[in-house]
N, C-alpha and C positions, 0 to 999 in steps of 0.2 A: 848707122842704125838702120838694118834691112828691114826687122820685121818688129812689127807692134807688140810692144811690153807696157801695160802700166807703170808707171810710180809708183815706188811702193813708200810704205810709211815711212823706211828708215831713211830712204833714198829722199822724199820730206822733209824728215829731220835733217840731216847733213845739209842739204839747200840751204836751211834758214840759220845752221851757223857757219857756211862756208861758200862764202862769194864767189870764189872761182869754180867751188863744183856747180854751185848753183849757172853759174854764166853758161857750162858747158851743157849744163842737163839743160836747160831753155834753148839752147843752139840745137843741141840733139834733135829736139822736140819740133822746133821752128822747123830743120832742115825734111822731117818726117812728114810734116805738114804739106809742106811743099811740094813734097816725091806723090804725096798719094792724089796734091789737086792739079797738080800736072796731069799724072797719070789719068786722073776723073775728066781733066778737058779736052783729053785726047780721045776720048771712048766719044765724044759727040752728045747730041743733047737727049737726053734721057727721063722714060716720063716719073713724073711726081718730085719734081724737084729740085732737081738738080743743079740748074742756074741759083738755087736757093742755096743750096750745099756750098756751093763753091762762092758766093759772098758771102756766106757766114765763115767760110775759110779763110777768107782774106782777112777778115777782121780781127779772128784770131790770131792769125799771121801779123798784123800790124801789131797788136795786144802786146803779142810773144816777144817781136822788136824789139818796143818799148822797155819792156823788163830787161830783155838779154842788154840794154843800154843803159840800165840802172842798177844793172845786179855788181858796178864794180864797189860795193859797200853802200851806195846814197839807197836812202829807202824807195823803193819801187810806189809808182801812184798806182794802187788797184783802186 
């Protein structure tokens, strides 16, 4: 996944009756996460926030984790 596309609703729906799409669209999503806070820590420190941006990444990142390691059928803890 190069470039940023929402989720769309149907793409929702299928997640929540089908575990393995679901695992792969959270993986999709985790690995998107990743590309762009790499790429945000490589740019160096930038003002209004940025250190801010990039822990609230990780946490999503850990979030996303969790799910893509519950998404094989056990109910995910949101």
């Amino acid at each position: 996944m190069s470039a940023f596309s929402p989720v769309t609703d149907a793409e929702l729906a299928r997640a929540r009756s089908d575990p393995a799409f679901r695992q792969k669209l959270l993986a999709q999503n985790l690995d998107l996460l990743l590309s762009r806070m790499q790429k945000m820590r490589g740019t160096g420190p930038t003002a209004g926030g940025g250190a801010k941006q990039l822990r609230e990444g990780v946490e999503l990142a850990v979030r996303l984790a969790e799910l893509i390691q519950n998404a094989g059928g056990r109910s995910p803890r949101i």
